[in-house]
Residue, then its C-alpha position, 0 to 999 in steps of 0.5 A: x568739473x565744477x560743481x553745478x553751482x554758479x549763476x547759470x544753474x542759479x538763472x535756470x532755477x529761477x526761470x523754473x520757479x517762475x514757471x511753477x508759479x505761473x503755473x499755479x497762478x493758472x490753476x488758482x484762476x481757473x479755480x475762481x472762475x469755475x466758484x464763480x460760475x457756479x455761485x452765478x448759476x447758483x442763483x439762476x438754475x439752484x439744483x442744475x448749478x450745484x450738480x454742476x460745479x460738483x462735477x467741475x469740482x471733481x475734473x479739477x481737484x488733484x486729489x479726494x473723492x469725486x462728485x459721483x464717488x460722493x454719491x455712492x459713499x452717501x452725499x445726497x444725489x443732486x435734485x436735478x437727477x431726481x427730476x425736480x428741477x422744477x416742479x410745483x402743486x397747487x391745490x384747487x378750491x376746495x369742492x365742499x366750499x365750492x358746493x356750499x358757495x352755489x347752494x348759497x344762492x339757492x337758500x338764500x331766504x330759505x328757514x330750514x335745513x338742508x344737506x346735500x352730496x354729490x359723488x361723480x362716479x367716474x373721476x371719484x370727486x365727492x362734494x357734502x354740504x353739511x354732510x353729518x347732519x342727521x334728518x329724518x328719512x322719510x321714505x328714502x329708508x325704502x332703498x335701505x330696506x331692499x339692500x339690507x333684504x338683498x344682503x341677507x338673502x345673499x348670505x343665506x344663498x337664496x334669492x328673493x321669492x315672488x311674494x318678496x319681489x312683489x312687494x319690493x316693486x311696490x315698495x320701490x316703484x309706488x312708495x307702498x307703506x304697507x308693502x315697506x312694512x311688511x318687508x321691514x319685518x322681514x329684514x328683522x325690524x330695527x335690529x336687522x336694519x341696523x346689521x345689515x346697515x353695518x357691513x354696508x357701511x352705514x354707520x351713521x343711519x339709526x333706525x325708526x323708534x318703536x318698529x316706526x321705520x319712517x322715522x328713522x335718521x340717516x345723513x348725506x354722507x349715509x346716503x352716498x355710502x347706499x347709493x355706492x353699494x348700489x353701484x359699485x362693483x366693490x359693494x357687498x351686494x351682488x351685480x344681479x342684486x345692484x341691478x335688481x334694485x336700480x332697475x325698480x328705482x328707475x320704473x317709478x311711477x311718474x307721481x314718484x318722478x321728481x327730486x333728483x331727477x330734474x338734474x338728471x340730462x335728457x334722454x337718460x334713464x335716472x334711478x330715483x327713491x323720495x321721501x317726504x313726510x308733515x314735520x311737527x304740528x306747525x305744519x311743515x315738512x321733510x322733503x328728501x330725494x336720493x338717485x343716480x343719474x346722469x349729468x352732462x355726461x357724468x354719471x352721479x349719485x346724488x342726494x339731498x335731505x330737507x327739513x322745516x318746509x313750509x309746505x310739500x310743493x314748496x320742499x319739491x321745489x327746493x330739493x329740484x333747485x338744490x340737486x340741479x345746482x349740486x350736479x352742475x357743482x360737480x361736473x365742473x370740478x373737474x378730474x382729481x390727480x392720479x393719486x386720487x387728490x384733488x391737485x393740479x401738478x405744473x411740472x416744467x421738467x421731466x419727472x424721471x431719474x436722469x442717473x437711471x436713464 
């Protein structure tokens, strides 16, 4: 036989040769065409075209590892499998600045100082303006003394006697000075006040001068913390103690009925402890009102400290106006997120692991 050679086998590897090059012309074409789908989708869906044409990628190459094997052997999981495939934050104003852009109205004018803060008690949005600030208590020390009081007596495992408990609703209910003093020298005077003051978390609360518990300094921020222990069921104090002392600050009596109060809805039973006291020979006054209450259906803890007014009515006035302005700030604020930040999430995918699913 003749050698398999000759232009029949020489035609015969050509036409195989034209076959293998077209072949791979194919090959090489669908190559570009799968780059150049996912460069597109690149531009138009980022996370979903990259996980895509790491897939193509993977069910087209000859040889390597493929996409998902990457994921194992340590590349990064495509974001689109994480559940971001679009997601975004945005952070609403601010509820300081919202708070101090309404009292701005309030104080227009106004010559002295003013702090106010507001916590709502169910959605946990707190606003302070000038929170820091140090002002004389006046009176409000009053709510600070029965907790203290109440404090020590459940850490000795007793409960308050009948003489203490009757001078406690005085203190409480009518704002009796004599009453206030005589229970500041059972709480330990200055000292005592300020132990108690610290496991309740008052540390921004200093008590009056030579035993004159009237003078002594506290902030809003202080005063939403008393008010907290007040309420919370996380507070040092008991449930029976919390609601021995918000039962005697909602059974003032109707010349002690101001202050927060105004802020409080119809119907509803706010608890309330005022202070007011003549600031400086000049005739001025401090005028302070703290509470609980409830708002349009929010229920806030509220207070607002004053200093340099022109006279007692015209302080009432102002604490009124403020409170209402700071309550109404805070129930329109609306509910934080659910980590407890204030943040709105516009989620338009589904936030879940869509390898997991």
């Amino acid at each position: 036989m003749r050698a398999a050679s000759g232009p029949y086998v020489t035609r015969r590897g050509a036409t195989d040769d034209v076959v293998r090059t077209a072949a791979s012309l194919r090959c090489a074409t669908v190559v570009t065409a799968v780059a150049v789908l996912a460069t597109s989708l690149t531009l138009a869906f980022p996370a979903r075209a990259l996980w895509m044409a790491h897939d193509a990628a993977g069910h087209s190459a000859t040889s390597g590892p493929r996409t998902h094997d990457l994921a194992r052997t340590g590349s990064p999981v495509p974001a689109a499998h994480q559940g971001v495939a679009c997601d975004s934050s945005v952070d609403p104003p601010d509820p300081d600045a919202q708070l101090a852009a309404a009292l701005s109205l309030v104080l227009r004018g106004y010559a002295g100082r003013v702090a106010a803060g507001v916590t709502d008690q169910a959605t946990g949005v707190t606003a302070v303006y000038h929170g820091t600030e140090s002002f004389t208590t006046a009176s409000i020390v009053k709510a600070d003394i029965l907790a203290v009081l109440l404090l020590q007596r459940q850490r000795a495992g007793v409960s308050l006697g009948a003489a203490d408990r009757q001078l406690a609703a005085r203190m409480i209910e009518d704002s009796d000075n004599a009453a206030a003093s005589a229970l500041w020298r059972a709480v330990g005077e200055g000292p005592g006040l300020a132990a108690g003051n610290a496991v309740l978390g008052l540390g921004q609360t200093v008590p009056g001068p030579d035993g004159d518990w009237g003078l002594t300094t506290t902030t809003v921020a202080d005063q939403l913390r008393l008010l907290a222990v007040l309420t919370s069921a996380r507070s040092a104090l008991s449930a029976a103690a919390r609601g021995y002392e918000l039962g005697l600050m909602r059974d003032v009596e109707a010349g002690q009925d101001w202050g927060v109060t105004r802020a409080a809805s119809a119907g509803t039973r706010p608890a309330v402890k005022n202070g007011w006291l003549p600031d400086g020979p000049q005739g001025l006054w401090v005028i302070n009102s703290i509470g609980v209450i409830r708002h349009a259906g929010h229920k806030l803890a509220l207070a607002v400290l004053s200093a340099g007014n022109p006279s007692q009515s015209a302080g009432i006035s102002l604490v009124q106006a403020a409170a209402a302005t700071v309550a109404s700030a805070v129930a329109a604020a609306g509910s934080p997120g659910p980590n407890g930040s204030h943040r709105v999430r516009d989620t338009c995918a589904p936030a879940r692991n869509e390898l997991s699913a």
